[in-house]
BANUVO-239949 format. One record per residue: x, y, z of N, C-alpha, C in turn; residue number from 1; chain. Coordinates in pm, whole numbers. Layout:
X:Y:Z:X:Y:Z:X:Y:Z:NUM:A
...
END
This chain:
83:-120:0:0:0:0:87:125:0:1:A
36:244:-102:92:363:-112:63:434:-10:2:A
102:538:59:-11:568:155:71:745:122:3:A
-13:827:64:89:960:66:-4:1050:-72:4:A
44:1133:-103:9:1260:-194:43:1225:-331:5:A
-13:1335:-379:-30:1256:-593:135:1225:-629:6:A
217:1248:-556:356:1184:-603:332:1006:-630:7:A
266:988:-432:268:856:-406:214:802:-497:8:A
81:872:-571:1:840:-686:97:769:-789:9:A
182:868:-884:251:837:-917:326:715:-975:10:A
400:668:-836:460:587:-791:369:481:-770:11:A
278:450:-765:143:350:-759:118:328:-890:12:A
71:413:-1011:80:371:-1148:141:336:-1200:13:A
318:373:-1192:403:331:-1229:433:144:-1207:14:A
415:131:-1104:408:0:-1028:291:-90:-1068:15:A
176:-47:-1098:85:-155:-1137:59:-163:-1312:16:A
116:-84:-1375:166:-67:-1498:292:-144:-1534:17:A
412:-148:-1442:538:-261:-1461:437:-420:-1390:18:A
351:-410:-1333:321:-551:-1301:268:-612:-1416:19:A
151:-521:-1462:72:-562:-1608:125:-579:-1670:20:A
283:-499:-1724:347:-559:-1861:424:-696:-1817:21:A
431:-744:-1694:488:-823:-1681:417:-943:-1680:22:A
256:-1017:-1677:164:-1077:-1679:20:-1001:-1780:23:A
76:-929:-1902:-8:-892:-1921:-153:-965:-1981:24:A
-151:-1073:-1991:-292:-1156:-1992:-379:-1167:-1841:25:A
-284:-1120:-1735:-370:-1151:-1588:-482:-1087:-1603:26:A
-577:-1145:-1522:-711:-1071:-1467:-678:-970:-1400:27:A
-729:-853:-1392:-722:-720:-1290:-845:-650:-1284:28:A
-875:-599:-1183:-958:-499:-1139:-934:-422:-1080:29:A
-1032:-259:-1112:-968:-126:-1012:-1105:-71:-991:30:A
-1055:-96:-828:-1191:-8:-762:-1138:106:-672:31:A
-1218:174:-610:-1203:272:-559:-1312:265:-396:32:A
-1208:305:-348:-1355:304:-147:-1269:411:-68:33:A
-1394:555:-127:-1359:667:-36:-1224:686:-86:34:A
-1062:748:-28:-965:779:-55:-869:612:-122:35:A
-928:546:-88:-803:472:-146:-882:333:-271:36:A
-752:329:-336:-769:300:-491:-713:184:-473:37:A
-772:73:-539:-705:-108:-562:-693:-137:-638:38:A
-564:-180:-710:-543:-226:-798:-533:-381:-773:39:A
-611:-438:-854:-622:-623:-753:-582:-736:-877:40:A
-467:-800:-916:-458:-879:-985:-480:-1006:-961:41:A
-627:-1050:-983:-719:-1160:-953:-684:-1301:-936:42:A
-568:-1295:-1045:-514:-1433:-1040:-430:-1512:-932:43:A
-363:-1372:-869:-317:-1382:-816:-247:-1364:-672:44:A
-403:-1301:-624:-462:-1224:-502:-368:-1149:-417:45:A
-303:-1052:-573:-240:-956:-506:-290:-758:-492:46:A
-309:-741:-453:-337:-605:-456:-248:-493:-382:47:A
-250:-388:-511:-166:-264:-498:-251:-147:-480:48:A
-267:-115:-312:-325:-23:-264:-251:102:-322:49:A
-372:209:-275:-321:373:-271:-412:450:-179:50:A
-326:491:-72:-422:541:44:-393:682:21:51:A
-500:790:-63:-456:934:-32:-455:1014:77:52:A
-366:1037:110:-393:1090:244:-232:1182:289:53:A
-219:1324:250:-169:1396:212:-20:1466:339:54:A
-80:1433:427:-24:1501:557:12:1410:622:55:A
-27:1276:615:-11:1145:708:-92:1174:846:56:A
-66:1299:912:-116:1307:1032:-294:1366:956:57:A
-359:1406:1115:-511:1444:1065:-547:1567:990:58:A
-649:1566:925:-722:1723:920:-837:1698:932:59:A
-886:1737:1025:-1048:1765:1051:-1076:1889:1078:60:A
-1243:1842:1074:-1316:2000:1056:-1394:2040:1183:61:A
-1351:2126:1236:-1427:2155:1374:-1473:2270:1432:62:A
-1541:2304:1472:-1603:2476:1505:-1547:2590:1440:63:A
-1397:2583:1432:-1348:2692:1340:-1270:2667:1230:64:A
-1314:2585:1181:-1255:2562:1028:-1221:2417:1006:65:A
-1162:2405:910:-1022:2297:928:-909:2283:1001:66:A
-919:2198:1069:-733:2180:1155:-680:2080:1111:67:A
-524:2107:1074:-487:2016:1053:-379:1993:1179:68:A
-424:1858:1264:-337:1847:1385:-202:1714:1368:69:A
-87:1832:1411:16:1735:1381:35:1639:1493:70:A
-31:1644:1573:-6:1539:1682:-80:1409:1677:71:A
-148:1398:1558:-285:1318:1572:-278:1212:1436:72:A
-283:1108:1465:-291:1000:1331:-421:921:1392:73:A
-532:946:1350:-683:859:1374:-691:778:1253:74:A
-604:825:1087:-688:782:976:-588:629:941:75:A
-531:518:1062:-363:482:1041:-435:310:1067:76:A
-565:313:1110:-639:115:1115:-607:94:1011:77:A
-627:173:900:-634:106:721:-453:65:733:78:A
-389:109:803:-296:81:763:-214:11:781:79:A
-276:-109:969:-202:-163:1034:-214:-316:942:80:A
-150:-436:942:-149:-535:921:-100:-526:727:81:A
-94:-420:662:-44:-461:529:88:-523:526:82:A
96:-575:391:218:-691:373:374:-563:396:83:A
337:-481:301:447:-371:249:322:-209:261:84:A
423:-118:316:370:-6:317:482:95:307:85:A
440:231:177:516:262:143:524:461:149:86:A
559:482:250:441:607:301:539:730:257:87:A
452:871:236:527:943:166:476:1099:197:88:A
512:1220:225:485:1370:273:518:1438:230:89:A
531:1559:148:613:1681:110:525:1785:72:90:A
512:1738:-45:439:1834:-189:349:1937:-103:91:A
287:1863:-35:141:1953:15:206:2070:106:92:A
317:2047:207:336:2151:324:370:2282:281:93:A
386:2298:193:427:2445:131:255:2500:83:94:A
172:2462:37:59:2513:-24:14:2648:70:95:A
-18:2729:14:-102:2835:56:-178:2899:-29:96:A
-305:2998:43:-361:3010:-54:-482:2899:-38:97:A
-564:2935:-151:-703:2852:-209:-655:2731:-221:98:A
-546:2668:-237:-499:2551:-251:-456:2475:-92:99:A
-459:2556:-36:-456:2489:150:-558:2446:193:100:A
-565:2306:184:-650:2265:262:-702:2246:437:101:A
-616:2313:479:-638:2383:632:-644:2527:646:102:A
-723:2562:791:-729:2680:819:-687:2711:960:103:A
-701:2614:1057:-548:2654:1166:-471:2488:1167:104:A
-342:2536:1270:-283:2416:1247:-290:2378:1413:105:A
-302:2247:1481:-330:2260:1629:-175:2129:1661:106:A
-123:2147:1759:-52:2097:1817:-78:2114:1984:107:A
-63:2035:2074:-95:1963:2203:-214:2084:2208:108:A
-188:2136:2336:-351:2287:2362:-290:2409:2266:109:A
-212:2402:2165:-192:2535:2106:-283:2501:1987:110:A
-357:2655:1940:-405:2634:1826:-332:2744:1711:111:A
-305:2729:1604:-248:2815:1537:-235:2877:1372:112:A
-232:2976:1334:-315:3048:1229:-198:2973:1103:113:A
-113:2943:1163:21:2916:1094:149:2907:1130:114:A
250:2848:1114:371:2788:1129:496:2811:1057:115:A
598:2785:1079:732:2771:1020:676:2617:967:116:A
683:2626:803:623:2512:766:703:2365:726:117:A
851:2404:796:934:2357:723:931:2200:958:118:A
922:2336:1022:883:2266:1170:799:2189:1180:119:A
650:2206:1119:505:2190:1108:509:2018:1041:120:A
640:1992:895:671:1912:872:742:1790:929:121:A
837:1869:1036:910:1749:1153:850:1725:1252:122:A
697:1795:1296:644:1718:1425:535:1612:1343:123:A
504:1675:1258:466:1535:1169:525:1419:1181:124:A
615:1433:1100:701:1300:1078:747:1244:1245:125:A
754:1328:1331:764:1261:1406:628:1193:1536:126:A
537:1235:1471:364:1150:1515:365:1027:1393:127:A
431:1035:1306:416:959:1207:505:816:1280:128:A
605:854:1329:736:738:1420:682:690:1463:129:A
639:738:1546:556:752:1667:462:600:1686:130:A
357:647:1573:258:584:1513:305:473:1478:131:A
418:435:1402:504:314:1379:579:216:1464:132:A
595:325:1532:664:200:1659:553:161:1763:133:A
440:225:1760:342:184:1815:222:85:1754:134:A
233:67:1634:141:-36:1559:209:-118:1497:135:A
287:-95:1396:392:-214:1314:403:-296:1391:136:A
400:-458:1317:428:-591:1354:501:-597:1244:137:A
670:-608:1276:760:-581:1210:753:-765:1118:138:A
761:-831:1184:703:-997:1133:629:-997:1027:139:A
546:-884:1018:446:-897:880:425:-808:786:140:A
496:-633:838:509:-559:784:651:-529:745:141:A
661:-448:590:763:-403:595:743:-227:578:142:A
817:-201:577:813:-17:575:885:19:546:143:A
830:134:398:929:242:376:852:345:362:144:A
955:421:316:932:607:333:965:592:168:145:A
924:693:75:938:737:2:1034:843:12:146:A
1103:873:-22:1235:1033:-49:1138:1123:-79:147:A
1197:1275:-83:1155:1391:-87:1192:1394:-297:148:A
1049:1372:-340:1054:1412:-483:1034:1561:-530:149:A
1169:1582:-627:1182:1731:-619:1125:1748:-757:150:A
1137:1969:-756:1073:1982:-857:1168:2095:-941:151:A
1112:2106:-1011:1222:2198:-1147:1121:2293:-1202:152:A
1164:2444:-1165:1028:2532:-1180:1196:2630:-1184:153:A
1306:2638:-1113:1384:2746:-1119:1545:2677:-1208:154:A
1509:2737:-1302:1681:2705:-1401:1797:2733:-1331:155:A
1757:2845:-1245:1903:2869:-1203:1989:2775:-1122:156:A
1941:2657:-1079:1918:2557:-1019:2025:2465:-1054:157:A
2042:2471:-1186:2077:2365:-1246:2150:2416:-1382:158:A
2188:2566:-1382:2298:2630:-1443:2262:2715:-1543:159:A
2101:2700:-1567:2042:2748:-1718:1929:2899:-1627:160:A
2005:2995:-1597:1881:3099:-1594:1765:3144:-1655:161:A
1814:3172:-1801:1690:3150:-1856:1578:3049:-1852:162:A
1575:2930:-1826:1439:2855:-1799:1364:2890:-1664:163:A
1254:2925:-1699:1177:2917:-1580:1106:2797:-1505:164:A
1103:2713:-1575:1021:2590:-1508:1105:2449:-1650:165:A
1038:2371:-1628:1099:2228:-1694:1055:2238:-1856:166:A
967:2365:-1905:918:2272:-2028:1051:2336:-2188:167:A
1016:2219:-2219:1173:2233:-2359:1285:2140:-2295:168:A
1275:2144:-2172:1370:2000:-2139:1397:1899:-2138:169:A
1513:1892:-2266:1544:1716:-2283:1633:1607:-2226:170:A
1739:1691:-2207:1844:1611:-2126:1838:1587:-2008:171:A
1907:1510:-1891:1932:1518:-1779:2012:1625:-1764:172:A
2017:1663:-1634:2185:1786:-1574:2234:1632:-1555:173:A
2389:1707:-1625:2523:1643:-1680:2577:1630:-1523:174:A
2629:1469:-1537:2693:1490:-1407:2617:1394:-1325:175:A
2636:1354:-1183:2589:1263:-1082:2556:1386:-956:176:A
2558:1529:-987:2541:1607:-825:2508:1725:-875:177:A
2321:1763:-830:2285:1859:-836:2307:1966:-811:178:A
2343:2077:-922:2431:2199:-861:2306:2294:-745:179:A
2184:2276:-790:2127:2345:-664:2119:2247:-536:180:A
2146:2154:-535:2211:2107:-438:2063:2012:-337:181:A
2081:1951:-211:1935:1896:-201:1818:1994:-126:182:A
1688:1945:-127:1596:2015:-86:1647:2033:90:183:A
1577:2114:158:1625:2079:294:1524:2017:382:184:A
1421:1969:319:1300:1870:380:1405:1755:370:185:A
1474:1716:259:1576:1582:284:1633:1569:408:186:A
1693:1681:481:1758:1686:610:1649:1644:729:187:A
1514:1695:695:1469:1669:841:1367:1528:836:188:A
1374:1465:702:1289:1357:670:1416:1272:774:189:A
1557:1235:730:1615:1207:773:1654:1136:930:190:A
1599:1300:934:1674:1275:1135:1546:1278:1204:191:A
1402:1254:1115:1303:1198:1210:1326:1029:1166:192:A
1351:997:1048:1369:875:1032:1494:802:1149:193:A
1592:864:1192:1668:825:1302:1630:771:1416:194:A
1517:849:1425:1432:902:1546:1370:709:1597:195:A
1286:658:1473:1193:593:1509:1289:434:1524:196:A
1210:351:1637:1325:237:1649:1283:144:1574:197:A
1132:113:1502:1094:46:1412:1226:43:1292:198:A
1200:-88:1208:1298:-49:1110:1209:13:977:199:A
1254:134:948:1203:175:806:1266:202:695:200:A
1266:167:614:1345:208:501:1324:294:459:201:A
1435:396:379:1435:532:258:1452:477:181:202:A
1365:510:79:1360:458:-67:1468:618:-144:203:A
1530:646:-112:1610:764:-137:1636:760:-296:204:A
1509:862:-353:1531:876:-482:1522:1028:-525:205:A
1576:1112:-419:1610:1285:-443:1767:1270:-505:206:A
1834:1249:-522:1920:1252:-602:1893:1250:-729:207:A
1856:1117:-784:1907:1077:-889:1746:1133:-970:208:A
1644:1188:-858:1545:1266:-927:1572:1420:-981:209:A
1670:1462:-912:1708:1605:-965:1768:1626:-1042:210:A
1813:1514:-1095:1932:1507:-1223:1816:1535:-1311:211:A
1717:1469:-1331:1570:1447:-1432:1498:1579:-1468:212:A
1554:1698:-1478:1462:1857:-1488:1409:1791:-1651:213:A
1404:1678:-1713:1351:1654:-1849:1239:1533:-1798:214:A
1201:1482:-1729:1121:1401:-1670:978:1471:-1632:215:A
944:1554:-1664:804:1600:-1560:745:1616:-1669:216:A
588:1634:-1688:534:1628:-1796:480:1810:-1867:217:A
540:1874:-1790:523:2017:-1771:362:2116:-1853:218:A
384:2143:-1978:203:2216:-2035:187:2030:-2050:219:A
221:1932:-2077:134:1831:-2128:71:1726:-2034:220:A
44:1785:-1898:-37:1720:-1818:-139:1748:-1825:221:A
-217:1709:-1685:-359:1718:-1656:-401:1838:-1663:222:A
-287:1960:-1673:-352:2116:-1653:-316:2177:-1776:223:A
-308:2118:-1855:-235:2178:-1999:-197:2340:-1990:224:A
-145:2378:-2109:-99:2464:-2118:-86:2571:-1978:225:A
-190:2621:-1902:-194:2712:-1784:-152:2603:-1690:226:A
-120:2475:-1681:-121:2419:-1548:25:2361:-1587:227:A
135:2425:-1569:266:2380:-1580:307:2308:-1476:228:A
301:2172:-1515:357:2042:-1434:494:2029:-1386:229:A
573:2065:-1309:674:2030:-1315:759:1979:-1150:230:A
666:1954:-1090:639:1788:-976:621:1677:-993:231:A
544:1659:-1081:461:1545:-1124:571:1480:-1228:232:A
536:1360:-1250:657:1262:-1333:596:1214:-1445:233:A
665:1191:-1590:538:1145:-1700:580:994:-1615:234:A
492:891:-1698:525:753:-1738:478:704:-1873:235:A
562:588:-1873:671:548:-1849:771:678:-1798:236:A
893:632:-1656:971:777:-1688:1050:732:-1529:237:A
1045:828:-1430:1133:846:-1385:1090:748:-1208:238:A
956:761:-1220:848:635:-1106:893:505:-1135:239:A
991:473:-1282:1023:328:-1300:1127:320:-1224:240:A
1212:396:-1217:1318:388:-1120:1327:340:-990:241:A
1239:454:-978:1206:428:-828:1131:318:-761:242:A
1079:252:-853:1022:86:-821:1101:-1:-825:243:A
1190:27:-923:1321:-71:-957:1409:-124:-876:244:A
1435:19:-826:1516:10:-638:1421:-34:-531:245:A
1288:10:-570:1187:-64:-422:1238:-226:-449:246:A
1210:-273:-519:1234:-415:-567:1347:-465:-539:247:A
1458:-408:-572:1636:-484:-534:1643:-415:-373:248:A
1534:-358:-281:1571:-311:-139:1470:-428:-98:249:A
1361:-456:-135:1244:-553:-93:1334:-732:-108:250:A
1454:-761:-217:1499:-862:-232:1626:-927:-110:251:A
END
């Protein structure tokens, strides 16, 4: 099970798309219940969850708005007893604006209009530990984290000023080491991952994703022309990777 934001998405199509070409006569079915999506290959009674669920911790709605509380994981039953779980946070903590889906943020009795969002992200991740070393049955589960998937919106980044965002980009940046160097959510994904005594794995694919400013599907996504993509990954593309390595870390 995916359990994370339209990256995790992503990374879920990519994956049940390499299964199909690999059995592509199997039986499959895709349903949908509330936030999460099944991909179920019948023959073989396997299924490739996708739990959307953006923040990992809660957001509910209560007398004054939306809160989204970082201390709080209620939405985490769906998640106890899977075989493999593959959980993932970023994209969303920066949103503001009409695109925020909260309106205060609450931690223990504080309630609050807003945060250092980069903090707001490490008490997360660390209710998220938390949550793991308190439910995982390491015997039946395995666990990873997804890496911090980056995005290409600033050229200067990567040596070319003139580009403003990814689109016209064909090549990779030349080389094995991003000259803008890593996000700094990488640093604190990190040292909450230290944190938890469960074992979890990093699927650590911010590197070799920032090399990729030619990978995103930029005017030719879901938002065409006005909705310049350049988070999001085409496929076939750069989500194969990153399954590739789930697979030789899962062996």
């Amino acid at each position: 099970m995916f359990v994370g934001d339209s990256l995790s998405r992503n990374q879920w199509q990519s994956l049940t798309c390499m299964l199909h070409s690999s059995v592509p006569y199997a039986k499959y079915n895709l349903t949908r219940v509330d936030d999460v999506s099944i991909f179920t290959f019948t023959d073989y009674r396997v299924k490739v969850m996708l739990d959307r669920n953006v923040y990992l911790v809660d957001t509910v709605r209560e007398r004054i708005g939306r809160v989204l509380k970082l201390d709080s994981i209620q939405g985490g039953k769906l998640w106890k007893g899977i075989d493999m779980l593959i959980f993932n946070t970023w994209h969303w903590w920066n949103r503001r604006g009409p695109t925020q889906p909260w309106d205060f943020i609450k931690i223990g009795n504080k309630t609050l209009k807003d945060m250092d969002r980069m903090i707001a992200f490490e008490k997360a991740l660390t209710t998220w530990g938390h949550w793991v070393d308190a439910n995982i049955n390491t015997s039946k589960s395995m666990v990873f984290f997804q890496g911090i998937s980056p995005s290409h919106y600033n050229g200067t980044e990567w040596h070319e000023p003139s580009a403003k965002s990814c689109i016209r980009q064909r090549e990779p940046v030349l080389g094995s080491t991003y000259p803008g160097g890593l996000p700094p959510a990488v640093g604190v994904l990190k040292k909450a991952l230290r944190k938890i005594k469960k074992p979890v794995k990093l699927l650590d694919i911010t590197n070799l994703s920032l090399l990729r400013k030619d990978g995103h599907p930029s005017i030719y996504g879901l938002g065409g022309p006005t909705g310049m993509d350049c988070s999001h990954w085409c496929l076939a593309g750069v989500p194969d990777t990153w399954n590739e390595i789930l697979y030789n870390m899962i062996l």
